[in-house]
MIMARNU-49777 format. One record per residue (C-alpha): chain; y, x, z. Coordinates in steps of 0.5 Angstrom, whole numbers, plus 500, padded with zeros to 3 digits. Each point is the difference from the previous one (the first is absolute). Layout:
residues N
+-------+-----+-----+-----+
: chain :  yy :  xx :  zz :
+-------+-----+-----+-----+
:     A :   Y :   X :   Z :
...
+-------+-----+-----+-----+
This chain:
residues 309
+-------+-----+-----+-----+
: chain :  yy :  xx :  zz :
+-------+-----+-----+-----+
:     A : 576 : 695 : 874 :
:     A : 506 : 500 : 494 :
:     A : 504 : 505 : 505 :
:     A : 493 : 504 : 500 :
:     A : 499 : 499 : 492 :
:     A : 508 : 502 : 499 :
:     A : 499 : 505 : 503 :
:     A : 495 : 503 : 496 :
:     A : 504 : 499 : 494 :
:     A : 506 : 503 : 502 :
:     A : 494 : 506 : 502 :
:     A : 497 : 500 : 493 :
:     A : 506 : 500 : 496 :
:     A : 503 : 505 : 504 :
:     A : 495 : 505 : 499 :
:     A : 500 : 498 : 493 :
:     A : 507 : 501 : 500 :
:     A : 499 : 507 : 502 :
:     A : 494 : 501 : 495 :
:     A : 504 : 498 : 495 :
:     A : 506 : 503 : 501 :
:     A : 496 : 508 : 500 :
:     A : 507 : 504 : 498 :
:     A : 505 : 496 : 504 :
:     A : 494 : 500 : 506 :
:     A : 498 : 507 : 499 :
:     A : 508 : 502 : 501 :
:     A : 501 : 497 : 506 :
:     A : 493 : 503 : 502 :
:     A : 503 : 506 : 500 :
:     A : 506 : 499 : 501 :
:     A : 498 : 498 : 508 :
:     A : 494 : 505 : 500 :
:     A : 506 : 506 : 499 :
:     A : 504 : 496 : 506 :
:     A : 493 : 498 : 505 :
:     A : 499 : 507 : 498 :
:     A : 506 : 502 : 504 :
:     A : 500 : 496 : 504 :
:     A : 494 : 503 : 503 :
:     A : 503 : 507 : 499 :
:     A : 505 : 498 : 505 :
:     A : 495 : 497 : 505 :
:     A : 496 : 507 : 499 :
:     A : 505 : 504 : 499 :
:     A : 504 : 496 : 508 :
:     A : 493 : 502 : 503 :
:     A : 500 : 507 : 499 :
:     A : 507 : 501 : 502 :
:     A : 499 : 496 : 507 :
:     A : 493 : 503 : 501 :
:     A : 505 : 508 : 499 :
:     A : 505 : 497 : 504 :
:     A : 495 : 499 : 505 :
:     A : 498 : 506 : 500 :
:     A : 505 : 504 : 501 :
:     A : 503 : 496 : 505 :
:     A : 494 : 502 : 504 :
:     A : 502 : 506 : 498 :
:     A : 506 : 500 : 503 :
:     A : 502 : 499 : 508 :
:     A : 505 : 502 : 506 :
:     A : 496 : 507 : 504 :
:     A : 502 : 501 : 506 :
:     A : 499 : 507 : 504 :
:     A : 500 : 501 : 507 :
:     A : 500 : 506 : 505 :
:     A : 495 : 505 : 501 :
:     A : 500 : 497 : 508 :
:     A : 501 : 493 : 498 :
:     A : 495 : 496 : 505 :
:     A : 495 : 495 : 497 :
:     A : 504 : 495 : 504 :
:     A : 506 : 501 : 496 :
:     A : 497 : 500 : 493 :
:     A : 497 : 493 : 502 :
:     A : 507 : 497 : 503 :
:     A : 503 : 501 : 494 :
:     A : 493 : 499 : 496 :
:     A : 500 : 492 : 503 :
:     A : 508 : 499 : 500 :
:     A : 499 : 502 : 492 :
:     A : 494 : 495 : 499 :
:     A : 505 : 495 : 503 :
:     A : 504 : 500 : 495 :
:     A : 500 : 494 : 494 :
:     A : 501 : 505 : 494 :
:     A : 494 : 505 : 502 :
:     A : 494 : 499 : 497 :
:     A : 495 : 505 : 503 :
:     A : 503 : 506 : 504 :
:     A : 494 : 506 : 500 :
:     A : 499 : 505 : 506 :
:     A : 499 : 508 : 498 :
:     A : 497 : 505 : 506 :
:     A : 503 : 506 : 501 :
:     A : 493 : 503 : 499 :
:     A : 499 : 495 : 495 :
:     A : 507 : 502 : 496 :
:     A : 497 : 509 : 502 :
:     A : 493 : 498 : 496 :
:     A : 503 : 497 : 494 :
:     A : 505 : 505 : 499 :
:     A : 495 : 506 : 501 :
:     A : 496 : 496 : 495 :
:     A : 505 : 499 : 494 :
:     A : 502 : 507 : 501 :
:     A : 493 : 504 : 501 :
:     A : 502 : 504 : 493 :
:     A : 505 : 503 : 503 :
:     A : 497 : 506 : 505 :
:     A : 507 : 502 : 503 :
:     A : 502 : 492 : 502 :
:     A : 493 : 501 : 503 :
:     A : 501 : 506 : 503 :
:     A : 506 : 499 : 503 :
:     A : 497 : 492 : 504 :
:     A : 494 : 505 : 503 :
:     A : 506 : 504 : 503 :
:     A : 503 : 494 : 503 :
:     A : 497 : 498 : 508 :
:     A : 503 : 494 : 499 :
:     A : 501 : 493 : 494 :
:     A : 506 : 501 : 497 :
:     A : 499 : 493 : 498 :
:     A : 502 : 493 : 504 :
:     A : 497 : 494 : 499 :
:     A : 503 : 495 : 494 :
:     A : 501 : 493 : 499 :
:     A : 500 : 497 : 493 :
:     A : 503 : 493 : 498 :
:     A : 499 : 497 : 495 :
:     A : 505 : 493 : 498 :
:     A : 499 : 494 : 497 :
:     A : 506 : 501 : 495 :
:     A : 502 : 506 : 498 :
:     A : 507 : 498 : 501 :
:     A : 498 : 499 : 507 :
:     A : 499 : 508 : 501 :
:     A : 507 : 501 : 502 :
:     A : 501 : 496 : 506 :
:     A : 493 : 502 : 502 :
:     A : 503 : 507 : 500 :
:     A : 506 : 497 : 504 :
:     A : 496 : 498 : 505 :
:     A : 498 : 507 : 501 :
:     A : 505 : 504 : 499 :
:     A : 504 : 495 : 506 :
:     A : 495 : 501 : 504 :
:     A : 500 : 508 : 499 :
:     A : 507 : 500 : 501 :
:     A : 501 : 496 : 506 :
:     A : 495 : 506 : 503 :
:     A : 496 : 495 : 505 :
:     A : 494 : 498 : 502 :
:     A : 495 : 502 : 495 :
:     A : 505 : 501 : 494 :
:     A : 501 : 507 : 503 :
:     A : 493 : 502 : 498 :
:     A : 502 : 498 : 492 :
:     A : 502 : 507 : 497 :
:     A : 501 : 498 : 493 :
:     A : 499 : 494 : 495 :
:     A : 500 : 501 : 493 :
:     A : 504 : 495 : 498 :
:     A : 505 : 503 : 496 :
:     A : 494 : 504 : 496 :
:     A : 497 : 494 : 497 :
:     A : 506 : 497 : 500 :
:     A : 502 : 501 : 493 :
:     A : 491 : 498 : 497 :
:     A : 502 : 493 : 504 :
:     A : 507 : 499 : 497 :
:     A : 496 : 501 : 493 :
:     A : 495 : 497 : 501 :
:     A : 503 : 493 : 504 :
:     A : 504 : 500 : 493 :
:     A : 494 : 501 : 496 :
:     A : 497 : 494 : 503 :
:     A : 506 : 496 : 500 :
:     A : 502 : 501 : 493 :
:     A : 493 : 499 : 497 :
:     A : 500 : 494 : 504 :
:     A : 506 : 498 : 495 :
:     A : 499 : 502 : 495 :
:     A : 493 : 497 : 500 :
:     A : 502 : 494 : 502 :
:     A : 506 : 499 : 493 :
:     A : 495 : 503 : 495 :
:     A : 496 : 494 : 502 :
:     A : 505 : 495 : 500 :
:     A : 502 : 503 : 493 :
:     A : 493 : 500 : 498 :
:     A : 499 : 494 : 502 :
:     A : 506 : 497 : 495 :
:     A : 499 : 504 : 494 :
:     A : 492 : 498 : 501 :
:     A : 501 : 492 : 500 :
:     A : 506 : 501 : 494 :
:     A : 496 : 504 : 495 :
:     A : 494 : 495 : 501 :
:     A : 504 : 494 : 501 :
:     A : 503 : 503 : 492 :
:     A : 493 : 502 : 498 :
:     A : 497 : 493 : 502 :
:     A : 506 : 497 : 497 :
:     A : 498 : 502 : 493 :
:     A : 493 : 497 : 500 :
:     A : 503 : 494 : 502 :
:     A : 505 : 499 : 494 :
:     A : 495 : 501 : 496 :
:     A : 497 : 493 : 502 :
:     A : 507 : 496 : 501 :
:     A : 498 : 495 : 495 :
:     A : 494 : 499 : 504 :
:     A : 505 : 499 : 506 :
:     A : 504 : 496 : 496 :
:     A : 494 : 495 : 497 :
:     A : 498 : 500 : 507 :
:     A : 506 : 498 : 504 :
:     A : 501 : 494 : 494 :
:     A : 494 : 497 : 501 :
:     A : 501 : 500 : 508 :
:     A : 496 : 506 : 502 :
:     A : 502 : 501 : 508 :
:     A : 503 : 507 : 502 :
:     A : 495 : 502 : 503 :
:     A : 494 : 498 : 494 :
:     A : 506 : 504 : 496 :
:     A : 501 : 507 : 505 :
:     A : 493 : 500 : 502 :
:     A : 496 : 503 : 494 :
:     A : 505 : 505 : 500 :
:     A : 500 : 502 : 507 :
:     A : 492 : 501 : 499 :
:     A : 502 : 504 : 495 :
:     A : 505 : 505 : 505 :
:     A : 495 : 499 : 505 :
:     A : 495 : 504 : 495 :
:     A : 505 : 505 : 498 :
:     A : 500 : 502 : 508 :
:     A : 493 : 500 : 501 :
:     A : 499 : 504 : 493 :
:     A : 504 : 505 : 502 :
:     A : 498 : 500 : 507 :
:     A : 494 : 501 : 498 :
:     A : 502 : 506 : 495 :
:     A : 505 : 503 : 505 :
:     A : 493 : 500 : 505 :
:     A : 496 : 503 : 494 :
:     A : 505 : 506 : 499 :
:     A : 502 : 502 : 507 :
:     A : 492 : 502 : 501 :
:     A : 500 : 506 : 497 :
:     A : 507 : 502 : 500 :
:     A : 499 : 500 : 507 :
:     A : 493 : 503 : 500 :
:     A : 504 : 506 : 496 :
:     A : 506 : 500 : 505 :
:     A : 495 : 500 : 507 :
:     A : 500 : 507 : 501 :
:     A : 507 : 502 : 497 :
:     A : 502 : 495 : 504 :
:     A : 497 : 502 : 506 :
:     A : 503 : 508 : 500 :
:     A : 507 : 498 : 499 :
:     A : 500 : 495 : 505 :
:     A : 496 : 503 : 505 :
:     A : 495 : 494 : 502 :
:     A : 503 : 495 : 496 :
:     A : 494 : 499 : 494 :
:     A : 503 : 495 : 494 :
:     A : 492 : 498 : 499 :
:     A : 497 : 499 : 507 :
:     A : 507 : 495 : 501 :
:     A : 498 : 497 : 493 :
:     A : 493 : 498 : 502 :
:     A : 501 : 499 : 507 :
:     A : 506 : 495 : 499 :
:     A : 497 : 497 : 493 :
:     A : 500 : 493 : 503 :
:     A : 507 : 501 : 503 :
:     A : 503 : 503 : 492 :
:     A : 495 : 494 : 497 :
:     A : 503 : 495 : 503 :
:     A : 507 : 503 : 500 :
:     A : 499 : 502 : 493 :
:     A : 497 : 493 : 498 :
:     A : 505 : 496 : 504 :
:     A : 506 : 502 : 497 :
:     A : 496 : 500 : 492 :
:     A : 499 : 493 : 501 :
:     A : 506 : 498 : 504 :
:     A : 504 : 504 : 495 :
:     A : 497 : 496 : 493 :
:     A : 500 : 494 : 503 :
:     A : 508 : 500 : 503 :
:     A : 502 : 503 : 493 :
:     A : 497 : 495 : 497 :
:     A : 502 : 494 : 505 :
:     A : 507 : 502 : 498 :
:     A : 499 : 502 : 492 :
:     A : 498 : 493 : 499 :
:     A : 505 : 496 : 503 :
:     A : 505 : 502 : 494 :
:     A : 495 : 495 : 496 :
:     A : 499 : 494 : 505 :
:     A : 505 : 494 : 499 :
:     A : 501 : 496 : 505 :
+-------+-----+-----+-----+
């Protein structure tokens, strides 16, 4: 019952704490509602950068074409040894009566094309097979593969006229570095975040702190134990956090809401807003999470200066 009854205590005056304090608490609200808020454009901002990269992964892929008298045999020899492979993810086949119909489609403004396919008895086209890899980096070798094949000139590598590798070659290049540069750079600019976010309130939290280290003092002479001491200026760093959760969550509504469909137009299907709604528990507890871990370390580590053993 006395550890129930401490307990309230330590609440109670830690919200007094906090009510008291009103310049210093509202300076470490905004000072952790500027890092929660940034925090959460690093987590929105991440999405939309994995949700483009995805996309034009999907865009991109190894084509390879093969001759107008290429059998079905052959094309599905080369379409099972390429589902073989570890690094393929999805290996597509393409008719050659498909491969026509859609190449009369996109050009059917162009009467002179159109009229010079009429004039053709036979498809001009053969059958193709796009493959798609799990990592971008791993197109190279796929392409390897094929070209081994095609050189070696057996079996069904005979019937492959050519793979469009060295066309794509130079959009995967950058996109693998995009990839792997933003993964980079996301994972420091995190790390620094992280740092900066805990110093700027560990000093802001300090300075409410200082305004009460008689209280400390008087506290520690009497016998108080450390956590009777820490406690209520813990539940103020917790209050901090929740504050500025709250606000963080607050503002990015209509921040998003504006953003939506601009959002959505630079970056293809990405929507900034549809993220914000259809992840909030996930920013919530991101956002909240780190607001309350952030205020109650802070202030773990800002009182000890004031305890005496």
């Amino acid at each position: 019952m006395s550890n129930w009854v401490s307990a309230k205590r330590i609440a109670r005056y830690g919200l007094i704490g906090f009510i008291r304090n009103g310049f210093v608490s509202l300076a470490a609200v905004l000072i952790m509602t500027i890092t929660l808020f940034v925090l959460a454009s690093v987590v929105i901002f991440g999405a939309a950068l994995q949700s483009t990269l995805k996309q034009l992964t999907e865009n991109v892929d190894v084509t390879v074409y093969f001759l107008t008298d290429a059998s079905e045999k052959d094309v599905m020899d080369i379409k099972t040894s390429l589902e073989a492979l570890p690094e393929v993810a999805l290996v597509t086949y393409t008719t050659s009566e498909e491969a026509f119909t859609a190449f009369r489609e996109r050009h059917k403004n162009d009467q002179l094309t159109i009229q010079a396919l009429d004039e053709l008895e036979d498809n001009p086209l053969g059958a193709s097979l796009g493959v798609r890899a799990k990592q971008t980096s791993q197109y190279e070798s796929i392409a390897a593969f094929l070209e081994s094949m095609q050189a070696l000139g057996d079996g069904a590598g005979v019937a492959i006229d050519k793979v469009n590798f060295s066309q794509n070659k130079a959009a995967i290049d950058r996109l693998t570095t995009i990839i792997q540069t933003s993964e980079r750079v996301g994972y420091v600019v995190a790390l620094i975040l992280a740092v900066c976010s805990l110093l700027i309130a560990f000093n802001t939290i300090r300075l409410a702190i200082y305004t009460a280290r008689d209280e400390i003092g008087i506290m520690n002479l009497v016998g108080a134990g450390h956590w009777y001491v820490r406690g209520p200026f813990m539940v103020a760093g917790i209050l901090y956090g929740v504050v500025s959760g709250l606000l963080v969550l607050l503002l990015l509504y209509p921040i998003m809401l504006w953003l939506g469909p601009g959002s959505e137009r630079f970056l293809g299907t990405f929507n900034v807003f549809t993220y914000y709604t259809g992840s909030f528990f996930f920013l919530f507890l991101i956002i909240m999470g780190s607001g309350i871990t952030l205020g109650a370390l802070s202030s773990y580590l800002a009182v000890r200066r004031y305890l005496r053993a």
